[in-house]
N, C-alpha and C positions, 0 to 999 in steps of 0.2 A: 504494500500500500504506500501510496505516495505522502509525502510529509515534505512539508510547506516550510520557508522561513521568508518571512514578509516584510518592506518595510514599515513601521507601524504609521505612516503618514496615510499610506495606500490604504488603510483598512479605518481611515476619519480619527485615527488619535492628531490633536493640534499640536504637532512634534516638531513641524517646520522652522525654519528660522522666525517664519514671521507670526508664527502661532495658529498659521493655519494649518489644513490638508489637504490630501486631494482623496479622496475617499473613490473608490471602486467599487462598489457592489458584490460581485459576483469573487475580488479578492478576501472582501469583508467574511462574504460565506463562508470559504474556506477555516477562516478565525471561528466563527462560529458552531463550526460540526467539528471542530476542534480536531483540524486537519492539520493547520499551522500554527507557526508559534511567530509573532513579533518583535523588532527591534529597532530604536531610532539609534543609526553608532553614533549618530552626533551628541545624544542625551545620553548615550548611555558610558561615554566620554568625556562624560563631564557640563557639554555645555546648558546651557540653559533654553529655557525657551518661555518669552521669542529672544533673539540672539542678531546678531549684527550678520550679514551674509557672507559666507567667506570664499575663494577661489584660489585656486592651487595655482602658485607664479612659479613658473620656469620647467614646467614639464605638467606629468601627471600623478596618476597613483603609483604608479611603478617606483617612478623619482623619488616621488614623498618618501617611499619604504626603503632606496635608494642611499636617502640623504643627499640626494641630488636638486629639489622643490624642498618647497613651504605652503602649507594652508596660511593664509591670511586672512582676515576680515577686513569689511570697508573702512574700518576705522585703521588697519596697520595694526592690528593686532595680530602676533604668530600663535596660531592656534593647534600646529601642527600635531605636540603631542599629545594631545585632546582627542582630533583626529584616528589618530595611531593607535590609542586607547580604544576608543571606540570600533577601531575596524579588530583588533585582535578580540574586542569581548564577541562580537557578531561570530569572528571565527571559534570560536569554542563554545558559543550555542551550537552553530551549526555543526560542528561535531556529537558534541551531547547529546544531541536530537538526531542526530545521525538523517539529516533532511537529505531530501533528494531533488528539490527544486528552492530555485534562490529568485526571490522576481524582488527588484528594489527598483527604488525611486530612479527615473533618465533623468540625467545631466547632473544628477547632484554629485559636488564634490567629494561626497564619500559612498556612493550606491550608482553614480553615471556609468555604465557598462558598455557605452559607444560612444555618447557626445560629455563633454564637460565646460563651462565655462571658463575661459581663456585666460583670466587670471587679471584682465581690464576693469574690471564692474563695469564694462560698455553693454554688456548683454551679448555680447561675439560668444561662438560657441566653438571648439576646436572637437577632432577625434581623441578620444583620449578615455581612461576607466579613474574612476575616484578611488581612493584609498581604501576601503573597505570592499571594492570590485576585486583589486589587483592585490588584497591580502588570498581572498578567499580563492583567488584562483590558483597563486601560486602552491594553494594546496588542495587542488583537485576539482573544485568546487565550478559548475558552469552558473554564471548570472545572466539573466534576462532582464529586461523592461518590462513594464505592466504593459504597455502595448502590446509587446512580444508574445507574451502570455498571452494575453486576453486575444489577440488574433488567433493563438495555438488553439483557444477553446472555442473560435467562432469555426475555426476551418473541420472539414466533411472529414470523417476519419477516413484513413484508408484501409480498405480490411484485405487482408491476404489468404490466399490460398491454400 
């Protein structure tokens, strides 16, 4: 059976920087038949919420883990090992829970698994995975978007022979 790890934004907790969420439905269910489990790394790294917004300068998640980047906030705050906190506690739920599907927030600097914000506060977006993406992969772990998801569950299955 499949088991879930979510970001808790996706499923309407106001986890976000700005204290909002973005709520999915159909991710919410899965929390509810108690298929998955939740986790904001940015909260659970310490930061607060709502929180100043922050973007990884001079690379990605890879870098951050690297020590090659820095998480920042709009204000020049390094928030990095906040961050970092936060993507290793994500990784050892998702161990402990032993999940088989990872669907977290697109573009956020700690859950973006293709796009990220470029590290300007202009709203530019680069290719790149957030810190808690590129923790969980480097140990096995596949991450998706709730797009990505939610398209997997809109598309016709294919049945085999």
């Amino acid at each position: 059976m499949s088991k879930y790890l979510i970001s808790a934004c996706l499923v309407g907790e106001n986890v976000r920087y700005d204290a909002k969420n973005c709520l999915q439905l159909k991710l919410k269910h899965l929390v509810d038949t108690q298929q998955a489990i939740v986790i904001c790394p940015e909260v659970a790294g310490g930061l607060s919420t709502p929180r100043y917004p922050a973007e990884i300068i001079d690379g990605d998640g890879v870098a951050v883990l690297q020590g090659l980047a820095k998480v920042i906030d709009s204000q020049g705050i390094d928030v990095t090992r906040e961050f970092i906190l936060g993507a290793n506690k994500t990784l050892e739920l998702a161990q402990h829970f032993q999940v088989t599907h990872i669907i977290l927030k697109a573009n956020s600097p700690s859950c973006g698994s293709q796009m990220i914000y470029d590290g300007s506060f202009s709203n530019q977006k680069i290719a790149g995975k957030g810190v808690t993406v590129a923790l969980l992969e480097q140990h096995g772990f596949t991450v998706m978007t709730e797009d990505e998801f939610l398209q997997q569950l809109s598309s016709p299955k294919t049945t085999q022979k």
